[in-house]
C-alpha positions as CSV (number, residue, x, y, z in Angstrom):
1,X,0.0,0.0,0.0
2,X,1.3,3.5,-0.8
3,X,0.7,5.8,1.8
4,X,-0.1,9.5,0.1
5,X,-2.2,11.1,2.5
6,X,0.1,12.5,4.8
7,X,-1.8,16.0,5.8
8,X,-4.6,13.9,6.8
9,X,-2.7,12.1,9.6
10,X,1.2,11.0,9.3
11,X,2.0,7.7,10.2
12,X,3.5,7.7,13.6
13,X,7.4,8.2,13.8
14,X,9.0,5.7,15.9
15,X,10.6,8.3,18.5
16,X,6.6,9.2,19.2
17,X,6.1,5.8,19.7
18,X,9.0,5.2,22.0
19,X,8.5,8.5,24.1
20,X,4.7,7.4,24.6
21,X,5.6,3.9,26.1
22,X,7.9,5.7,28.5
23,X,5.1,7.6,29.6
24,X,2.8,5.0,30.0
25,X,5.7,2.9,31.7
26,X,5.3,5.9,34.6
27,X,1.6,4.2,34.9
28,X,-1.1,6.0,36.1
29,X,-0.7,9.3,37.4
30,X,-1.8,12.9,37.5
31,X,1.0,15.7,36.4
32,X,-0.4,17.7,38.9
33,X,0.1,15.8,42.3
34,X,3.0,16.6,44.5
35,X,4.1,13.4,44.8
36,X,7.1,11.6,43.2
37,X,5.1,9.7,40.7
38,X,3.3,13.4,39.5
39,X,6.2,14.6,39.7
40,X,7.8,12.5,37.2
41,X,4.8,13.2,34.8
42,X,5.1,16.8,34.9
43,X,8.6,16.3,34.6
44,X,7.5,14.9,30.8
45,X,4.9,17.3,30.1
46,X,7.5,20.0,30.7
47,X,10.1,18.4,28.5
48,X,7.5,18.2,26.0
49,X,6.3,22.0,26.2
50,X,10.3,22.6,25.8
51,X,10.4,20.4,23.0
52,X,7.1,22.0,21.3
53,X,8.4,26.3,22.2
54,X,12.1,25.3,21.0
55,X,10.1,24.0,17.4
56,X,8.2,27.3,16.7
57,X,10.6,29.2,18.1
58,X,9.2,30.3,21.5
59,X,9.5,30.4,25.2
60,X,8.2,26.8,26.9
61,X,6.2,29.1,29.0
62,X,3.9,30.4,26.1
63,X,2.6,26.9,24.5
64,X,-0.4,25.4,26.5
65,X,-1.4,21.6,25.4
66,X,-5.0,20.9,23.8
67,X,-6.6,18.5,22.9
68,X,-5.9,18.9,19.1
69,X,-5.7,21.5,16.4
70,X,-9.4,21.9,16.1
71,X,-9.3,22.8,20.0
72,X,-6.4,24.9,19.4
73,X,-7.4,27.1,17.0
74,X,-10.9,27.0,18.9
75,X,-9.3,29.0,22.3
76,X,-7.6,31.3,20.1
77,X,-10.8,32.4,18.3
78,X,-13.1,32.4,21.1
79,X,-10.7,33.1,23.6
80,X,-9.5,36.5,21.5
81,X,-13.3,37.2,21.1
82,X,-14.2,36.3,25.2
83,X,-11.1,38.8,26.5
84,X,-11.4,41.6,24.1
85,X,-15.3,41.6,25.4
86,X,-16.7,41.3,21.7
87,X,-15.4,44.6,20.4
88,X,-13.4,43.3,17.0
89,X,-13.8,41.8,14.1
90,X,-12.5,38.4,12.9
91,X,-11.5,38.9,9.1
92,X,-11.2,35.2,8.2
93,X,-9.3,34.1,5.0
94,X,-11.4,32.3,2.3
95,X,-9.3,29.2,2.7
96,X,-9.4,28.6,6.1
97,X,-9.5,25.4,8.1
98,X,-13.3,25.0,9.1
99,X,-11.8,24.5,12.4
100,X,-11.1,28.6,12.4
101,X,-14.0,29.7,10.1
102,X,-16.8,27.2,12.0
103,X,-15.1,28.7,15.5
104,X,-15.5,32.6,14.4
105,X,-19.0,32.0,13.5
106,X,-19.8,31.1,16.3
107,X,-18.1,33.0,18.5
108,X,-20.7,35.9,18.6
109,X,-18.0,37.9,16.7
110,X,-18.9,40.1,13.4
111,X,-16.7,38.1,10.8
112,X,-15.4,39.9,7.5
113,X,-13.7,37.8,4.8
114,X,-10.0,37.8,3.3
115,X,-10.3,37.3,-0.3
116,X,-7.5,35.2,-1.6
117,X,-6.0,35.6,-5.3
118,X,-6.1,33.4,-8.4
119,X,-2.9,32.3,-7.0
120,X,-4.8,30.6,-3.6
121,X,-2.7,33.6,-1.7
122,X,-4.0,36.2,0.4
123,X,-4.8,39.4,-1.2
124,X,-2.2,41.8,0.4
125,X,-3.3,44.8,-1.6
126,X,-7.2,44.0,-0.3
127,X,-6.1,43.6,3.0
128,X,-3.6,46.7,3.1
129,X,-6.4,49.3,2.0
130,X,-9.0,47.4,4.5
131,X,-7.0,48.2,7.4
132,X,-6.0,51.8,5.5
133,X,-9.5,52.8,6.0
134,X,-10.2,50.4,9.3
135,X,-13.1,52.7,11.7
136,X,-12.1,51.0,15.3
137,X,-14.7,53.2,16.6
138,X,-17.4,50.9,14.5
139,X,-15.4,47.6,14.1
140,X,-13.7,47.1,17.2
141,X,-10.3,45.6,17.2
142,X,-9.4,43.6,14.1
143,X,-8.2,39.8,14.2
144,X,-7.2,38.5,11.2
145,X,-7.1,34.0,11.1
146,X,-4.7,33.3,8.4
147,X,-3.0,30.1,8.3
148,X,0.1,29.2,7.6
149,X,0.0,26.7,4.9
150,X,-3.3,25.7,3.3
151,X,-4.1,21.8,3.7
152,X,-5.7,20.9,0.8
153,X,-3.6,22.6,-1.7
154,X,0.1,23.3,0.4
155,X,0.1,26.6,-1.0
156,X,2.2,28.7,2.1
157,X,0.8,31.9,3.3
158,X,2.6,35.7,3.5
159,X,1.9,35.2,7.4
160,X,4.3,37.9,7.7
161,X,3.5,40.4,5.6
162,X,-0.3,40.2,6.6
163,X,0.0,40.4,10.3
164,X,2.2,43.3,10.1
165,X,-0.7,45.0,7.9
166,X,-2.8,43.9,10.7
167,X,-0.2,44.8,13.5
168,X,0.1,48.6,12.1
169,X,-3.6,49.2,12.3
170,X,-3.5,48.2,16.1
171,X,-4.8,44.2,15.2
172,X,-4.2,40.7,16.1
173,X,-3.0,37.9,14.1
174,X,-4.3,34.3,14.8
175,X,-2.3,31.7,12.5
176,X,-2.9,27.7,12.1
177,X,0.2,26.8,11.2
178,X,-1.2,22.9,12.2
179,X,-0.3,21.9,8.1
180,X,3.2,24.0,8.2
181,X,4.9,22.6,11.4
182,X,7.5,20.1,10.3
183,X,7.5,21.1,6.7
184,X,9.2,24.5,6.7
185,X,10.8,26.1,9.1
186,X,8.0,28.2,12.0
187,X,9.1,31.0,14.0
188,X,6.4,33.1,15.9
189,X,8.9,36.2,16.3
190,X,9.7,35.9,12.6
191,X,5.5,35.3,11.1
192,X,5.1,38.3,13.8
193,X,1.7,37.0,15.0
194,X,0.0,37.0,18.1
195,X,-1.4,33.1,18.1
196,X,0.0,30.1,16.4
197,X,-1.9,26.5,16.5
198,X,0.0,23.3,16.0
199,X,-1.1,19.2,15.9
200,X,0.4,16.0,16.3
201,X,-0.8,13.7,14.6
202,X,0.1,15.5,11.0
203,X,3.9,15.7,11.8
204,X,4.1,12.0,13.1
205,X,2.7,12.1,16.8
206,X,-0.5,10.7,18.3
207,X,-4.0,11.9,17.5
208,X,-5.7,14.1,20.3
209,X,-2.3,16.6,21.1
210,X,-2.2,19.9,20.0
211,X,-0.7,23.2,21.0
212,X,-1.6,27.0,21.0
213,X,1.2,29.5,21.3
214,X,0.6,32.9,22.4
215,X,2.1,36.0,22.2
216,X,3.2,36.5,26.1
217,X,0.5,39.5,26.7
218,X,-2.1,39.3,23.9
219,X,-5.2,39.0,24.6
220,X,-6.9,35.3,25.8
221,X,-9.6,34.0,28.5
222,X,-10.2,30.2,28.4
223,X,-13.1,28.6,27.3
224,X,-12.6,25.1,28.9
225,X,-13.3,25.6,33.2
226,X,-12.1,23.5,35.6
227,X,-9.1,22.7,37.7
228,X,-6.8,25.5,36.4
229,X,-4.1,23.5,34.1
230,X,-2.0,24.6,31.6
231,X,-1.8,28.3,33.5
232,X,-5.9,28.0,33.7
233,X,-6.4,28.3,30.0
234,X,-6.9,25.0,29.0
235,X,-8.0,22.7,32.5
236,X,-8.5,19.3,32.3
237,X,-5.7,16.6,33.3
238,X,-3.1,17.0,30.7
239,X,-2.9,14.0,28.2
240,X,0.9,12.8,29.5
241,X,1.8,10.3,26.9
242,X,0.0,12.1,24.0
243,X,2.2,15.0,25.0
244,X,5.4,12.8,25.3
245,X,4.9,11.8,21.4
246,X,4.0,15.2,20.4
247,X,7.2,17.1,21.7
248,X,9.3,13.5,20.4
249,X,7.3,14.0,16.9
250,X,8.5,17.6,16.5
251,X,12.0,17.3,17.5
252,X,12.3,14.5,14.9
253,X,10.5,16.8,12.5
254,X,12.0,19.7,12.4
255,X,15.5,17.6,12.2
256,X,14.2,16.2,9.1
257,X,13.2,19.3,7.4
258,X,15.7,19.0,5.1
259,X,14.5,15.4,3.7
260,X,10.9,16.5,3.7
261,X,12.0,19.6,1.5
262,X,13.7,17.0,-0.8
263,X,10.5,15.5,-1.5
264,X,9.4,18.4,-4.1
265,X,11.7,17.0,-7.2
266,X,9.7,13.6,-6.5
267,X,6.4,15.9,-7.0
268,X,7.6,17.7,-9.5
269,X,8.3,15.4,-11.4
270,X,4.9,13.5,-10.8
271,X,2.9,16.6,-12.1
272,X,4.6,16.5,-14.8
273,X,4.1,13.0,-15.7
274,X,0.5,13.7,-14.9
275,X,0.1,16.8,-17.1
276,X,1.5,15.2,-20.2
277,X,-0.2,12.2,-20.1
278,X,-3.3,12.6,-17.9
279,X,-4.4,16.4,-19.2
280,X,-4.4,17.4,-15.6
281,X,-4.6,21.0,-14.1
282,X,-2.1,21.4,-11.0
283,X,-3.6,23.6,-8.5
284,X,-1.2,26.7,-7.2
285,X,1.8,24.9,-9.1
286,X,2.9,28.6,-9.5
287,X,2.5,29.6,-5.5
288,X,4.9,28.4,-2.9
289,X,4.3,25.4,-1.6
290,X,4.6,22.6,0.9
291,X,6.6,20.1,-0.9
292,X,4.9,16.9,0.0
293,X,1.3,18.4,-1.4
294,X,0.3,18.1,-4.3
295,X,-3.3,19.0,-5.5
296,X,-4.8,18.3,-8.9
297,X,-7.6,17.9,-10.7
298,X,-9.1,17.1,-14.3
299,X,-12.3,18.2,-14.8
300,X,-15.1,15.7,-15.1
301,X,-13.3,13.1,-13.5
302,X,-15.1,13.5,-10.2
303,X,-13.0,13.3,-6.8
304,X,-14.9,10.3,-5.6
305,X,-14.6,8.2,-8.3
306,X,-10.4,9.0,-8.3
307,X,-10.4,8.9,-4.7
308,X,-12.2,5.0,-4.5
309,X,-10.1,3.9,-7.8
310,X,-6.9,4.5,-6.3
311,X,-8.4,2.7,-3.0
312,X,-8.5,0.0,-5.2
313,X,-5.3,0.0,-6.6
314,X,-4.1,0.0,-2.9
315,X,-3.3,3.9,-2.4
316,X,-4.6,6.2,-0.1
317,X,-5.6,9.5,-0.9
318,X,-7.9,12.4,-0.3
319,X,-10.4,15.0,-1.9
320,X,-9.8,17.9,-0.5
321,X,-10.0,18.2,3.1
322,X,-9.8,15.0,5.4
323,X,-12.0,16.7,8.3
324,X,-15.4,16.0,7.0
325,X,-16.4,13.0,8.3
326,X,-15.3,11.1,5.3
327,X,-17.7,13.1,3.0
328,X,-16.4,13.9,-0.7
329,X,-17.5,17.3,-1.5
330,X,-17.1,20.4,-4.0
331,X,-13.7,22.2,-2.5
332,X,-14.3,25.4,-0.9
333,X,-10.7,26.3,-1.2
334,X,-10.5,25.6,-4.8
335,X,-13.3,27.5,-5.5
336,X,-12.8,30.6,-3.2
337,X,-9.3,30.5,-5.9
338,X,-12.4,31.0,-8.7
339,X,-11.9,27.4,-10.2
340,X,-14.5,26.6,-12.0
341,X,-17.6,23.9,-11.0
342,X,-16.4,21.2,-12.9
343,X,-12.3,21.7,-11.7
344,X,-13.2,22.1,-8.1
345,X,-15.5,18.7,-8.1
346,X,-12.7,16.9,-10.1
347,X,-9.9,18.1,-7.3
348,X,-7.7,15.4,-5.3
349,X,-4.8,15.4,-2.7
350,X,-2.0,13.2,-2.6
351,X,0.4,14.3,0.3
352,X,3.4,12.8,1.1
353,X,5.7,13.1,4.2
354,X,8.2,12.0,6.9
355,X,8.4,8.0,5.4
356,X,7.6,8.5,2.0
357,X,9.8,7.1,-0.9
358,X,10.6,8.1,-4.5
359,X,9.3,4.8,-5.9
360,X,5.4,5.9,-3.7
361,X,5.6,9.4,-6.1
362,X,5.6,6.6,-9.3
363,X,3.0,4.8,-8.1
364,X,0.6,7.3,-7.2
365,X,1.1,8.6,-11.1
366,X,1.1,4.8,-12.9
367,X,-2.4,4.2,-11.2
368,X,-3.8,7.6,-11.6
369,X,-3.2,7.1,-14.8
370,X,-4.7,3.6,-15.2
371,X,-8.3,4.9,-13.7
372,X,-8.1,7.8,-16.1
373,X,-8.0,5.2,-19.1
374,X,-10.1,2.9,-17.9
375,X,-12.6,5.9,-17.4
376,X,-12.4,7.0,-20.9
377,X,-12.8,4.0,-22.5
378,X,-15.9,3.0,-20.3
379,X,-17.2,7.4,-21.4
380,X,-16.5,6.1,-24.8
381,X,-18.9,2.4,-24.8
């Protein structure tokens, strides 16, 4: 089986593995008892928070442990929107995670779009006049959600242009940057934003960890009460061995940045196998990308149908975004670029990551290729 659905969930990296049995070998205990035994779990939560600040380029102090990216990037919208009182605005790019645009409307917030180009990037020039002519007096304080690197086409954000648009006109940046750790290189002080959410499970860690850095001073009230963890804005007994992966996951992904980067010749080269011979439209192959993504589509070759041929063939892939309970629908993101009906119903996503080999990039194209003949000679009966 070929494995090409990395962004979805990354097989788990063996130092995650190993880190979580340690955990569990500490058996059952609560990192917040006194005691020898809670003490030795906090120890590896700790470690882990090190692990996780020293990734994005932050102080251990300023990343608090979730329950996931989805959790993440939910305390960062509502918990911006809670602590400023109501008074902004969250301008929410077209192509965000539903996890950020489904959290803004509902958090009671007015919410403005970012238009994205052709390109699938942000429009800067949109975005510069918007906050030219920004009444704070009518819109309160604005919060721009831009993430990082989009998930269904790997296209990479300018984080750092925007939120110093954003920052000039007295805003707040909230980025997902869940698809981007472990691909290229993340540094809160350099992307100049206020909030950054991270995962685990799409860099090689467990399912159910995530992380939310933020900005020492910015604004944030929790929306999860209890028993006061994680500096009492995310309670709830902190998830020790899910934590222990996480921070191993990261340290062994951002050491193999390098081979991930690699894996964009291997793409490349794929597309362009694909193009020639399969007439198929690359989306953002001109925009900067993550270089284990690869989107594509040819239109009236509907995702499903790709997306179950290829199961059959013994490859696993996705159309479009892997969060939707397994549904296969028109792509938001694709169309929010202006693609067409007919290109954004037609749109799959191979991804490819940490344990991914040359030969997996051949075999995605040689049977994506094989389902596009054998459905033009069934159009043609």
């Amino acid at each position: 089986m070929i494995y090409a659905d990395h962004n979805a969930t990354a097989p788990m990296r063996p130092e995650a593995r190993e880190a979580m049995l340690s955990a569990l070998d500490l058996g059952a205990t609560n990192p917040s008892s006194v005691h020898t035994k809670g003490r030795a779990a906090r120890g590896v939560v700790e470690t882990a928070r090190m692990q996780v600040g020293g990734a994005i380029g932050s102080r251990a102090a300023d990343v608090i442990f979730t329950g996931g990216g989805t959790e993440s990037d939910a305390l960062a919208v509502q918990g911006v929107v809670d602590a400023l009182d109501g008074r902004c605005t969250l301008i929410v790019s077209a192509i965000e995670h539903e996890a950020i645009a489904k959290s803004a409307a509902h958090s009671g917030a007015p919410v403005q779009t970012a238009y994205v180009t052709a390109a699938g990037i942000v429009d800067l020039e949109d975005l510069r006049t918007r906050m030219a002519n920004w009444d704070s007096e009518a819109h309160g304080t604005p919060v721009l959600c831009l993430m990082l690197a989009n998930n269904e086409t790997g296209i990479i954000q300018p984080v750092a242009e925007a939120a110093a648009i954003v920052r000039d006109a007295g805003g707040l940046t909230i980025c997902d940057a869940v698809q981007a750790l472990g691909k290229i290189p993340v540094n809160v002080g350099l992307l100049g934003v206020d909030y950054l959410s991270v995962s685990a499970h799409k860099i090689g860690g467990p399912q159910g960890v995530g992380a939310l850095w933020h900005r020492a001073g910015a604004p944030l009230k929790a929306i999860l009460y209890g028993g006061g963890q994680e500096r009492s804005l995310r309670s709830g007994t902190e998830n020790v061995a899910g934590i222990a992966g996480f921070g191993a996951a990261v340290e062994a992904a951002v050491r193999d940045l390098p081979k991930y980067a690699a894996l964009a010749k291997y793409r490349d080269a794929m597309e362009a196998r694909l193009k020639a011979e399969g007439d198929v439209v690359v989306i953002g192959e001109d925009s900067p990308r993550l270089a284990g993504t690869s989107n594509f589509a040819r239109a009236g070759f509907r995702a499903e149908t790709q997306v179950m041929a290829l199961d059959l063939a013994g490859i696993c892939v996705s159309a479009g975004s892997a969060c939707s309970s397994g549904k296969v629908k028109r792509s938001l993101v694709l169309m929010a670029m202006g693609a067409s009906d007919a290109l954004a119903e037609s749109a799959i996503r191979t991804s490819f990551g940490w344990n991914s080999e040359p030969a997996d990039f051949d075999g995605v194209a040689n049977a994506w290729l094989e389902a596009a003949r054998r459905t033009v000679l069934k159009e043609k009966v």
